[in-house]
C-alpha positions in Angstrom: 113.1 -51.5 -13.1 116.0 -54.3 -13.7 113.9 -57.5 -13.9 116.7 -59.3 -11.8 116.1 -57.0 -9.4 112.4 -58.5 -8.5 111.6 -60.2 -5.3 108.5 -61.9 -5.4 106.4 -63.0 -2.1 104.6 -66.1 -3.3 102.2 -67.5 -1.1 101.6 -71.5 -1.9 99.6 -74.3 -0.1 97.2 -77.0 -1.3 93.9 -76.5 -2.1 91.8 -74.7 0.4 94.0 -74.7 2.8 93.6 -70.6 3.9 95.7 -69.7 1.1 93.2 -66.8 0.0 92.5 -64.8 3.1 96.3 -64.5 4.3 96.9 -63.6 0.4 94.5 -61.1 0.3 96.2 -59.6 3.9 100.0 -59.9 2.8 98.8 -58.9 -0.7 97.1 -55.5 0.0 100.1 -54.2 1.1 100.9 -50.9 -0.6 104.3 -51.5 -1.8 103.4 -54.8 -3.8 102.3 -55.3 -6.8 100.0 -58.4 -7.3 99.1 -60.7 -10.1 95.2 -59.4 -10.6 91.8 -60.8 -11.5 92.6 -58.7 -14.7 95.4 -60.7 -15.6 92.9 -63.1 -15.4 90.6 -61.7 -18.1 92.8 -60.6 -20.6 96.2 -62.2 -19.5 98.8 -60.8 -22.7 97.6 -57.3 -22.0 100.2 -55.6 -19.9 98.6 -52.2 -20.2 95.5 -53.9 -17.6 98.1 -53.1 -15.0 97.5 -49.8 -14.9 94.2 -50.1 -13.6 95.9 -50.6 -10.2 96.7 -47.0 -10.3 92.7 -46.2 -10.5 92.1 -48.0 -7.8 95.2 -47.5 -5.5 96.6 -44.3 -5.6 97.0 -40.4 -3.2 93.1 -40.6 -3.0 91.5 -44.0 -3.4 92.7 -47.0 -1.3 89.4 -49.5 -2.8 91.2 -53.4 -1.2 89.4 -56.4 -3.3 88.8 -59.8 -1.6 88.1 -63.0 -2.8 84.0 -63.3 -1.8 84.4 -66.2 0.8 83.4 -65.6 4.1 83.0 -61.7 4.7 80.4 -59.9 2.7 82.0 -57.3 0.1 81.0 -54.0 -1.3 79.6 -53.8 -4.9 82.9 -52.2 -5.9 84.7 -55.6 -4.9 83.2 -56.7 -8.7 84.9 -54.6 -10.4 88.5 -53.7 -7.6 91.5 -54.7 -8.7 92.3 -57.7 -5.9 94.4 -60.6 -5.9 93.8 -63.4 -7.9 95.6 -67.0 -8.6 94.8 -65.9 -12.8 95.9 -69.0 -14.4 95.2 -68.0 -17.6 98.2 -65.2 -17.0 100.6 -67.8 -15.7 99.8 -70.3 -18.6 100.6 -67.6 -20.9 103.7 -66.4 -19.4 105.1 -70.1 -18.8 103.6 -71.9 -22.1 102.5 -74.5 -19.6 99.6 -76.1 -17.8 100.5 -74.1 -14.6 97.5 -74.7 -12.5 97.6 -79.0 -12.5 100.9 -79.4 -13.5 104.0 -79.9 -10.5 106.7 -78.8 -13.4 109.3 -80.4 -11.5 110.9 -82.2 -14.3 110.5 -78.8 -16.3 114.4 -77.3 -17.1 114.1 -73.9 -18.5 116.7 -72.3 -20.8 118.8 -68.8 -20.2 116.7 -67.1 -22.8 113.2 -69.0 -21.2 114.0 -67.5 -18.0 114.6 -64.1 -19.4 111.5 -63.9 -21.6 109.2 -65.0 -18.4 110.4 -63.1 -15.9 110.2 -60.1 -18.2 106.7 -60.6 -18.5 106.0 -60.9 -14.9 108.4 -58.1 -14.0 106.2 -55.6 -16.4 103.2 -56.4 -14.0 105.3 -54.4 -11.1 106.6 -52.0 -14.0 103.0 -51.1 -14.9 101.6 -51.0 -11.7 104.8 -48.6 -10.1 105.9 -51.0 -7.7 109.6 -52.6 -7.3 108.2 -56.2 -5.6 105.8 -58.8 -6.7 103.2 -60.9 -4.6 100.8 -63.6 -5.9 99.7 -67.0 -4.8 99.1 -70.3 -6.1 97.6 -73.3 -4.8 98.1 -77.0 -5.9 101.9 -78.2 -6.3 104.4 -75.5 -5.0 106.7 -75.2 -8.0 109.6 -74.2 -6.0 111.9 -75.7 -8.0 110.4 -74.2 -10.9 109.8 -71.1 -10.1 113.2 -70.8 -8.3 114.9 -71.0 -11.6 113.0 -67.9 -12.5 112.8 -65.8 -9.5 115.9 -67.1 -7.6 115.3 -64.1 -4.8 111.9 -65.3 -4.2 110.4 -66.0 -0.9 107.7 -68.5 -0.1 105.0 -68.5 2.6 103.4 -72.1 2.7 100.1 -72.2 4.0 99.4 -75.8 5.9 96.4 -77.1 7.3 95.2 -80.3 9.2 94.1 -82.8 6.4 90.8 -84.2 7.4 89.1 -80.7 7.4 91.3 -79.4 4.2 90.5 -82.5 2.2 86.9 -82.2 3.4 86.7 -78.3 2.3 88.5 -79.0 -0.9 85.8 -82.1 -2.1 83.2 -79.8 -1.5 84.3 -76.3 -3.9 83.0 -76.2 -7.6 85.9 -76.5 -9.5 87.1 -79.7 -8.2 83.9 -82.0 -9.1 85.0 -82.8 -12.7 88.0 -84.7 -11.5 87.4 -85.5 -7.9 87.5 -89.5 -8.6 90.8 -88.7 -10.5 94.2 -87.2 -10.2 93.6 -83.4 -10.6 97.1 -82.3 -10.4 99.5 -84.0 -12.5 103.5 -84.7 -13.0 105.8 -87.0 -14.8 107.4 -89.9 -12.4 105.7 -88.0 -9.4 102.8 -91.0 -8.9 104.1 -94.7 -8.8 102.6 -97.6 -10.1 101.6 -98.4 -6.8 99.6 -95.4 -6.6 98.0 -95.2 -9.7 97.0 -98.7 -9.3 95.6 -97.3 -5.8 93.7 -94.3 -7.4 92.1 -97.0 -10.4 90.8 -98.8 -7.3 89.3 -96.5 -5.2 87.5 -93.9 -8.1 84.4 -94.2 -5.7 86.0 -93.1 -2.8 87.5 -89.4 -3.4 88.4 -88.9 -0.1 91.1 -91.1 -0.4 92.3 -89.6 -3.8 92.4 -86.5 -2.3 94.2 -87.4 0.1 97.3 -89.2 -1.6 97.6 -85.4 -3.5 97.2 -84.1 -0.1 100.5 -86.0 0.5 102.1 -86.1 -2.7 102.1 -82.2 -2.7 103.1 -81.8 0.6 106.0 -84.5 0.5 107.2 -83.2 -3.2 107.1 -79.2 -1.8 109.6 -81.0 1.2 111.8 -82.7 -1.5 112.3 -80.0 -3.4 113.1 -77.3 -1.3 115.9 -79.9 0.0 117.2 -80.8 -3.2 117.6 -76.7 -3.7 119.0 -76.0 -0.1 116.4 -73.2 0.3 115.2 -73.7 3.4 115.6 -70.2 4.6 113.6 -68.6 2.1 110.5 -70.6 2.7 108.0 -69.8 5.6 105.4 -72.4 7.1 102.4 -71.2 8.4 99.8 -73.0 10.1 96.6 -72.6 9.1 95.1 -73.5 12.3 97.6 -71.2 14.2 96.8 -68.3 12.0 93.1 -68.7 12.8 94.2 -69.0 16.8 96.6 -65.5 16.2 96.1 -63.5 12.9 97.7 -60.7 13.9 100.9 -63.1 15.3 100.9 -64.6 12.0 100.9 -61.7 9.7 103.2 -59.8 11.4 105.5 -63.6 10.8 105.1 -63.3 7.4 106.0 -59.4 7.3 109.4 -59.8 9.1 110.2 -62.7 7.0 109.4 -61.0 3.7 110.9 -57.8 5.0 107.7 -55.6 4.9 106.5 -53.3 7.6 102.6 -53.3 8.5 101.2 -50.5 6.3 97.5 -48.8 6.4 96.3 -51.4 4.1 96.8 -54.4 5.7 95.5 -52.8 9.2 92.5 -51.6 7.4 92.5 -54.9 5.7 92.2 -56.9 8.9 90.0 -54.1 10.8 87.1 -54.5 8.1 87.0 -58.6 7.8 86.7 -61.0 10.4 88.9 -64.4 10.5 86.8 -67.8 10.6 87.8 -71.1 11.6 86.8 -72.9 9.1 87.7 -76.3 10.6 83.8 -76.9 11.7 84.0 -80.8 13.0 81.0 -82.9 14.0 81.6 -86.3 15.4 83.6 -87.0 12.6 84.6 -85.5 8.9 83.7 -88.2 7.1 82.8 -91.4 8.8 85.2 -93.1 11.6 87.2 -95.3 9.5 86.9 -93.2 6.3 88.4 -90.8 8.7 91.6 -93.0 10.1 92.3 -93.8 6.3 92.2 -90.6 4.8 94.1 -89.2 8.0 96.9 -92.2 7.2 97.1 -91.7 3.6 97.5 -87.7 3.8 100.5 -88.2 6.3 102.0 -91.4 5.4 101.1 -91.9 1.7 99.7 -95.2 0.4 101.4 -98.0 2.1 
């Protein structure tokens, strides 16, 4: 396989945002190859590809899932599934991938060459001629474009108040919830790192200015690149209203047809809303604030 030849599916949204059950459906689709949990545990191994083949092959079709919503098999430990595997991706780019936005990031001929080599032996090893895998956090168009120029993008969106509720309540964000958690030179202002030093008791609002920050740099940059036809919104929210709709959205966009393992996907998992609202989210005016920050920024 001619590295130049691969067409990666990337699938990118912020944090929490449904990101992981439509990865796991596009993902599971036979003719992709996926960035693995794995890749995860022993990212410079390119052999640990080949343990797709035990799990995917003439006889065994085992899908893995990210344990979220619907209960898994004992298998699903051990399956080879999807996985965001930021230890692979800080290997392969030399880079804080998972905080960073790498928008300022300018990589070299030979750079480019030596990544996507070591992305395209993922697909080598596991016999497959595309690549699929998702992020979450800052979209790196702009830098992943310079590597995968044929790539397309499916962005995930959901409403703030219930995203920026879901995301303040996961495990991994607690160390830094008072904080910035993802970073990038000249992408927050004075203004809003004065705003952040002010309101490190109230994470909502935090969360919210990345909400916006991400959202509104992921707009900038696929306008600066003139890419707008090889990025895909999606609606969380609409996905949850019309899965099947949805999917087969993100299949004609990225060329695939619907295969066995994405209906068998689908057939064995149910879709949630996970947008569960009381009276309010957080409190009335914690609400209207976080609500105005997330869509206009701080003011």
């Amino acid at each position: 396989m001619k590295s130049k030849n691969l067409k990666p599916i990337i699938l990118i949204g912020f944090g929490r945002s449904g990101t992981s059950i439509i990865a796991d459906i596009v993902l599971s689709h036979g003719k992709l190859a996926i960035i693995s949990n794995y890749n995860a545990k022993y990212p410079q191994n390119k052999y640990i590809n080949l343990i797709r083949l035990f799990f995917r092959n003439r006889i065994f079709n085992i899908l893995g899932q990210k344990k979220q919503i619907n209960k898994t098999a004992f298998i699903n430990r051990f399956a080879f599934r999807n996985s965001e595997a930021y230890a692979f991706h800080n290997f392969v780019n030399n880079v804080d991938f998972g905080k960073g936005f790498l928008n300022d990031v300018n990589l070299s001929d030979s750079e480019v060459n030596e990544i996507r080599k070591k992305y395209t032996q993922i697909a080598s090893y596991q016999l497959k001629e595309r690549l699929g895998f998702k992020i979450t956090g800052p979209s790196k168009i702009k830098y992943l474009n310079q590597i995968f120029p044929k790539a397309q993008f499916i962005y995930i969106e959901r409403d703030p108040l219930p995203n920026i509720r879901s995301l303040l309540k996961v495990d991994f964000y607690q160390d830094r919830k008072h904080d910035l958690w993802w970073e990038g030179n000249q992408i927050y202002s004075k203004k809003e790192l004065d705003f952040v030093n002010k309101n490190m008791n109230k994470p909502e609002l935090i969360a919210a200015l990345q909400y916006f920050k991400i959202k509104n740099n992921h707009q900038s940059e696929i306008k600066e690149l003139g890419i707008e036809n090889k990025v895909l919104t999606v609606k969380y929210e609409d996905f949850i209203a019309q899965p099947e709709i949805q999917i087969d959205r993100i299949l004609k966009f990225t060329n695939l047809t619907r295969d066995n393992s994405i209906a068998k996907f689908m057939a064995n998992n149910k879709i949630f809303n996970r947008n569960k609202k009381e009276e309010y989210y957080f409190s009335q005016t914690m609400d209207e604030n976080v609500n105005k920050i997330a869509i206009n920024g701080v003011t």
